[in-house]
C-alpha positions in Angstrom: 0.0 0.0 0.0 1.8 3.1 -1.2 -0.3 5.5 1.0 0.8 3.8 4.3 4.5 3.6 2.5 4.3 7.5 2.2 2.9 8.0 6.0 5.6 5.7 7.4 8.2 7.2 5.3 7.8 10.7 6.1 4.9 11.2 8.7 6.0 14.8 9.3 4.8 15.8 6.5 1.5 14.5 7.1 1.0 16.4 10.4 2.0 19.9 8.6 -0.7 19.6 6.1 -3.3 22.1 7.0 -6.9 20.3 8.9 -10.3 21.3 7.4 -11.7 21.0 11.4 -10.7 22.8 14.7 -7.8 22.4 16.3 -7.4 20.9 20.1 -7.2 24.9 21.3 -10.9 25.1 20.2 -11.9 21.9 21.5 -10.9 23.1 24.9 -13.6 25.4 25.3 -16.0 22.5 25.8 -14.7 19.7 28.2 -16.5 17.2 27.3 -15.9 16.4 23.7 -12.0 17.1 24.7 -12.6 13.9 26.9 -14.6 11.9 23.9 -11.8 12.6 21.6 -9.0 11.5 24.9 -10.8 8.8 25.2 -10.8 7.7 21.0 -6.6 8.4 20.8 -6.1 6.1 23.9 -8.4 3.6 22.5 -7.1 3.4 19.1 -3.5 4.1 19.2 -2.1 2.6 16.4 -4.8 4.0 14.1 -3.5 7.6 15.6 0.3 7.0 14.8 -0.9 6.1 11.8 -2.5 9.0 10.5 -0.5 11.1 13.1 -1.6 12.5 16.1 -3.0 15.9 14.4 -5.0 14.2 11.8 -6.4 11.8 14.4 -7.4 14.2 16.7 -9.1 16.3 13.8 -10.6 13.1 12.5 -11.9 12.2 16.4 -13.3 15.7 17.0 -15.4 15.4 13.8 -16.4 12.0 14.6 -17.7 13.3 18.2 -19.6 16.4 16.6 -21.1 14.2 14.3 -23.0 12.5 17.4 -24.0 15.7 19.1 -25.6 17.7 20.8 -25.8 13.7 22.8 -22.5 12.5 23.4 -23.0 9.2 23.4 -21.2 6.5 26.8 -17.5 5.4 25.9 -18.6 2.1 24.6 -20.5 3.5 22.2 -17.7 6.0 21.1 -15.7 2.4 20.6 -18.6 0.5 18.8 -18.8 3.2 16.1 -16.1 5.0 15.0 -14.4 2.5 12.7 -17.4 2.3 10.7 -17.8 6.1 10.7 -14.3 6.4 9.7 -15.3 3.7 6.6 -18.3 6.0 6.0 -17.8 9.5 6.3 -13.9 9.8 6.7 -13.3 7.4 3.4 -11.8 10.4 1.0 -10.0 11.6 3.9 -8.1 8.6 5.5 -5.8 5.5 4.3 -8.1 2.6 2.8 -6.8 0.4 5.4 -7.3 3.0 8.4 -11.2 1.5 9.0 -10.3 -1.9 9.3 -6.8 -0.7 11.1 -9.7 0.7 13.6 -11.6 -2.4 13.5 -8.7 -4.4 14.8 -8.4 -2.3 17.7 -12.1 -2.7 18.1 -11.7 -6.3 18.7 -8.9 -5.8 21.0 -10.7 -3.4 23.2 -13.4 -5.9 23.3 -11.6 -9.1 24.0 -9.7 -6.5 26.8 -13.1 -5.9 28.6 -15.5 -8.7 28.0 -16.5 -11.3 30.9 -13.7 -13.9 31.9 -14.3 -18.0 32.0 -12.0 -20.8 31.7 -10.7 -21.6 28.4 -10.4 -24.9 26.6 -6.4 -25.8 26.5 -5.0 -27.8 24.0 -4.0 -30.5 26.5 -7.3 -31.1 27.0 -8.4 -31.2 23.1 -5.4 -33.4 23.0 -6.9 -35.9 25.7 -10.1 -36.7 24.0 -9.7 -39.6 21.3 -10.7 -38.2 17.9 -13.9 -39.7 17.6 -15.3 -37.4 20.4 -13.5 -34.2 19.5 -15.4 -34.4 16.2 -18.7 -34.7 17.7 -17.8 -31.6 20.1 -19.8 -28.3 19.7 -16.9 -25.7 20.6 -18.3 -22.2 22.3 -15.9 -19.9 21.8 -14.4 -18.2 24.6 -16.3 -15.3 26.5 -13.5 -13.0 25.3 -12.9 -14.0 22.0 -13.5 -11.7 19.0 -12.8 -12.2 15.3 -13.6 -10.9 12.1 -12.6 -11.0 8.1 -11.4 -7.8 6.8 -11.4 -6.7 3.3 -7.1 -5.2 4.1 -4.3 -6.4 6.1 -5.0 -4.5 8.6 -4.2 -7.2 11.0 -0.8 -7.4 9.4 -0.6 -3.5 9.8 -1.8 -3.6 13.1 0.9 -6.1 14.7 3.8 -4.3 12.8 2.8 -1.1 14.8 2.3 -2.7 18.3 5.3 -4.6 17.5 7.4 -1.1 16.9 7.6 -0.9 13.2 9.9 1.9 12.2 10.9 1.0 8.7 9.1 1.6 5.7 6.4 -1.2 5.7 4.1 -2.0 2.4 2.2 -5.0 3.3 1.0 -6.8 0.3 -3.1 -6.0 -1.2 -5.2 -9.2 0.2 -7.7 -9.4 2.5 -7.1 -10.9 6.2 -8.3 -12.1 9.1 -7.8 -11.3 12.7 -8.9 -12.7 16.1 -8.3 -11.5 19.7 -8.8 -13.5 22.8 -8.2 -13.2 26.4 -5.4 -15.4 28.3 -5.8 -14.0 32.0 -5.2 -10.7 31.9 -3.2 -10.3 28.6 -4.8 -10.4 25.5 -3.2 -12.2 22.6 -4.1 -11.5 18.9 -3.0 -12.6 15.4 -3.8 -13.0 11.8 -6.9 -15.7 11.0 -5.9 -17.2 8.0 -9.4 -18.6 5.8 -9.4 -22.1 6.9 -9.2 -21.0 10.5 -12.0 -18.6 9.9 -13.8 -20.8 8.1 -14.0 -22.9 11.6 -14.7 -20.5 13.8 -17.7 -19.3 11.1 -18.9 -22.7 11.5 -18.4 -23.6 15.2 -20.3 -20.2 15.8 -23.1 -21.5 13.5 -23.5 -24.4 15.8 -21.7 -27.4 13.8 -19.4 -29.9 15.1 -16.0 -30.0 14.8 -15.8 -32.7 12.1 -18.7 -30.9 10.2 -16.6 -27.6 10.0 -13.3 -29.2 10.2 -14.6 -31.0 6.9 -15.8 -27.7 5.3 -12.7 -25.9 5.7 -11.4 -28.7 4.6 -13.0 -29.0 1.1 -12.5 -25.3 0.9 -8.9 -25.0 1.5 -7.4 -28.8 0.2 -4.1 -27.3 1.1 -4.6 -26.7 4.8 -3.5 -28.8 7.5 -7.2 -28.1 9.3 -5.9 -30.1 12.6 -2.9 -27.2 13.1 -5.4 -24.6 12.9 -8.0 -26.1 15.6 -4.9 -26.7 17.7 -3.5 -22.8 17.0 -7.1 -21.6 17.9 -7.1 -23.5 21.3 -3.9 -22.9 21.8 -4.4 -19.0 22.2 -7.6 -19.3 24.3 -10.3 -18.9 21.9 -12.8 -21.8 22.9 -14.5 -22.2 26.3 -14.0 -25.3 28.4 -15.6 -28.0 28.1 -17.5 -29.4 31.2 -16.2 -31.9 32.9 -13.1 -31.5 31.3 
């Protein structure tokens, strides 16, 4: 993507451009959208380096104006400003910064949803293979997931993982999932035979039934390594009695 390759490159020059909108001096006259748009560049932080923290902050203060005069609870502030970026920032922003935004999304999600003990791979590993194809898997209380028509998963990790060189991930779509491990959430890319599972778990099939599905969809994919991956980062619930 030659438009991230140009922000990463030289993202000076991105913050000098002049803003159509107000600048944080103006937003200081009325507390609480100053909070709202606090609250949107600690929440999405990569999505503000990103664009830089100018931009953002001219991009958040639009979004909040859009939902006066009610300024909506945090959560909602969370819930819609990727799609209002997609939808009313599109001319303005990166064509990955949405789905950059959804990512986080999903992490502040997985961060604050309801704990429960997960299914470990040990104990997938335990049942003979007979029964873990008649299992109907829940997925964890934390876990989130989505496809996304970018990389923005792949854009996402390179920033939380400190990327400082000039970084062009390749034009595909992705996926990405987020689940809760304790206290620390881990995330990474979904590849389509892994989503493809959880699509079908979620839909209420058995193992075997998706594990067969993604199976016939993806002939290449070693379906087994996937169900173990997914486990293996917390994304199921466990199983009772297990």
């Amino acid at each position: 993507m030659p438009e991230l390759a140009a922000l990463r490159k030289d993202p000076a020059d991105q913050r000098s451009q002049p803003l159509p909108m107000a600048s944080s001096i103006q937003v200081y006259r009325n507390p609480v959208l100053l909070r709202a748009v606090d609250v949107l560049a600690g929440s999405f932080p990569v999505t503000r380096e990103i664009v830089g923290a100018r931009k953002f902050e001219a991009l958040a203060l639009a979004f909040v104006r859009h939902g006066l005069p009610d300024i909506r609870p945090a959560a909602h502030l969370f819930r819609d400003f990727p799609e209002w970026l997609a939808r009313e920032a599109g001319s303005r922003v990166l064509p990955c910064l949405p789905d950059v935004a959804r990512c986080e999304l999903l992490h502040i999600e997985a961060l604050s949803a309801p704990d429960g003990p997960a299914l470990s791979i040990e104990d997938l590993a335990r049942l003979p293979p007979e029964q873990q194809g008649a299992l109907k898997l829940k997925a964890h209380p934390s876990t989130r997931f989505a496809w996304l028509a970018t990389p923005a998963m792949t854009i996402w990790l390179a920033y939380r993982n400190g990327c400082e060189e000039r970084f062009v991930p390749e034009r595909r779509s992705g996926g990405a999932i987020f689940a809760r491990q304790g206290a620390d959430v881990v995330g990474f890319e979904l590849d389509p035979p892994s989503h493809r599972l959880l699509v079908g778990l979620r839909m209420g099939e058995t193992v075997g039934h998706a594990a067969q599905a993604a199976s016939q969809l993806y002939p290449d994919a070693n379906v087994g390594v996937c169900l173990n991956r997914l486990a293996a980062c917390g994304a199921f619930a466990a199983l009772a009695g297990v």
